[in-house]
C-alpha positions, 0 to 999 in steps of 0.5 A: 478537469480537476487533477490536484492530486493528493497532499501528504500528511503532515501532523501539525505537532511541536516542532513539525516546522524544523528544518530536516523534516522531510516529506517524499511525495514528488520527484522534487522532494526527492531530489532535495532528500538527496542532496541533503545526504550527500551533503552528509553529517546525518547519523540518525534517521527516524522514519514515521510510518510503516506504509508503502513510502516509509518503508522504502525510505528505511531501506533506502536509508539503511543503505546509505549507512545511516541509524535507522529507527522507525515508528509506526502506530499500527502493531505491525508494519504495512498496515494494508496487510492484515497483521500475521503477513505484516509481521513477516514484513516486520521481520525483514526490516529487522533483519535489514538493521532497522530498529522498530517501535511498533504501537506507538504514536508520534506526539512531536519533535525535539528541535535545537535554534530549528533544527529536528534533534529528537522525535517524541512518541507516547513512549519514548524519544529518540535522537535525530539527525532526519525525520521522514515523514510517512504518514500517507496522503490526502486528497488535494479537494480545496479548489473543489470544496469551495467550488462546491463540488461535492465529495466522498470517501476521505474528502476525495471527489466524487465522480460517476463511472465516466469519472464526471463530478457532481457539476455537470461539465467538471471532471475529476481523476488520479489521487484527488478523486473517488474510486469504486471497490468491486469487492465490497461495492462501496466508494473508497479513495485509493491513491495509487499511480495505476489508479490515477492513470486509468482516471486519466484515460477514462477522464480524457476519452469522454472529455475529448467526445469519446465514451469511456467508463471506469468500473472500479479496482480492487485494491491491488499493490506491490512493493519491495523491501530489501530481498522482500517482495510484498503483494496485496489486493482486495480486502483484509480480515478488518474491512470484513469485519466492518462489512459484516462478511463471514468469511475463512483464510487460509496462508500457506508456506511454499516455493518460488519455483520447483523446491529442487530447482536452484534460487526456488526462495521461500513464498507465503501466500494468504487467500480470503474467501467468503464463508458460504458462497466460496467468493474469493475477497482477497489475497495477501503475498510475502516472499522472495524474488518471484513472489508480487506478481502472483498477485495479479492472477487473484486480482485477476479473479477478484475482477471475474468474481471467481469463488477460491474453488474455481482457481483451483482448475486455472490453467497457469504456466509451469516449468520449474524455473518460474513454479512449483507444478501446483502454483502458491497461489492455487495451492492457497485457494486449494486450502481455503476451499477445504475450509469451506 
């Protein structure tokens, strides 16, 4: 059983090698992360990377009243959103105090007797005092490569349903391996904790005798930043581009719960269905408390293969404290629908 799990990104660049350069990737790391802020006489911090870590780390950062700055290359944050719902993420950092330069690449380090002073992008250089480095994880696959296992989607291993690897009697599951997309039915690595525990089980039944098989996943995730809840799952309007899938989306602007009843925050709810067939490809969620865990009713349909015009008829729950009487999620299938 091969569970090496996933390495985090560390670009080999000038200076990368200065003390107060900081990756966050286990509970270790964290700990020391900590330590050196309480140990104070940090001022500046520059976060790299505006995925699901480097923005939680800004936050975090923030709070702890620190100058944040962070670079991201993509033009706009949370890079798993397509661009318009990611500029609503972009905003809440913003208001949340952080400073960000957006579309710009990160090219090195100023470092003084090696120590981190400055990060240096294509544009600029900033001072810093930290450096967190958010730059995503790869899959952990060197014992499996020079074992000569072979492997797939972003070096991961490649496994079967039953999460068996191309070397009969060999296993593999969590961030080192292989999933399937149910959504566009090709291999893709996601490194994710729910992903890497349903790995585990199936892995850990047919290892013990059983016989279990893993379907695959559609992609879905949620995070927090500050007051923002952030949701997505299936695929985004790039991965239909690339798949070559005609298809409509529609965003829509609603409420948390009944627009009278007290604390309903704002919601924006972005539905992708496919041009012809009306099948629902995707889903994208920005918004107030309340807001992520819609997303589990569009993973939900994802999974059953819905089309955007039968969410229309689900039977939710309703009661003004949790929803408007039409749910932001039904009212964005009810939109895409009309598009078709």
């Amino acid at each position: 059983m091969i569970a090496t799990g996933a390495t985090p990104v560390c670009p080999d660049l000038p200076g990368s090698d200065a003390v107060e350069i900081c990756g966050v990737n286990t509970l270790q790391s964290g700990v020391e992360l900590h330590r050196r802020l309480d140990a104070g006489n940090l001022k500046k911090a520059v976060v790299v990377g505006g995925g699901y870590i480097g923005l939680e780390m800004a936050e975090a950062l923030v709070r702890r009243g620190l100058e944040v700055s962070l670079i991201n290359r993509p033009p706009e944050v949370m890079d798993t959103l397509d661009q318009d719902m990611g500029q609503l993420v972009s905003q809440a950092l913003r208001d949340l105090g952080v400073t960000l330069y957006l579309e710009e690449t990160l090219t090195g380090f100023d470092t003084k007797q090696g120590k981190v002073t400055g990060v240096v992008t294509d544009k600029r250089s900033l001072p810093a005092d930290m450096v967190i480095l958010g730059l995503g994880v790869r899959p952990n696959t060197s014992l499996a490569a020079a074992a000569g296992i072979p492997l797939g989607e972003k070096g991961s291993i490649r496994v079967n349903d039953r999460m068996e690897t191309g070397r009969a009697g060999i296993w593999a599951a969590g961030d080192c391996a292989e999933s399937f997309h149910l959504v566009s039915r090709k291999p893709i690595h996601i490194a994710l904790g729910t992903v890497a525990n349903r790995h585990g089980r199936v892995a850990g039944i047919n290892l013990g005798g059983g016989y279990a098989t893993f379907p695959g996943v559609v992609g879905t995730a949620v995070t927090k930043i500050c007051h923002v809840e952030v949701a997505r799952t299936g695929l985004q309007e790039k991965e239909l581009r690339k798949l070559g899938l005609e298809w409509v989306s529609a965003v829509i602007k609603s409420r948390t719960k009944a627009g009278y009843f007290p604390g309903a925050g704002e919601i924006t709810v972005k539905v992708l269905a496919e041009r012809g067939s009306g099948r629902l490809l995707g889903g994208q969620i920005v918004g107030m408390e309340g807001s992520a865990k819609r997303i589990d009713t569009l993973a939900t349909a994802l999974h059953a293969g819905f089309t955007v015009e039968e969410m229309i008829n689900l039977d939710l729950g309703y009661a003004p404290p949790f929803s408007p009487v039409w749910d932001p999620v039904v009212t964005a299938a009810r939109e895409a629908a009309k598009m078709l």
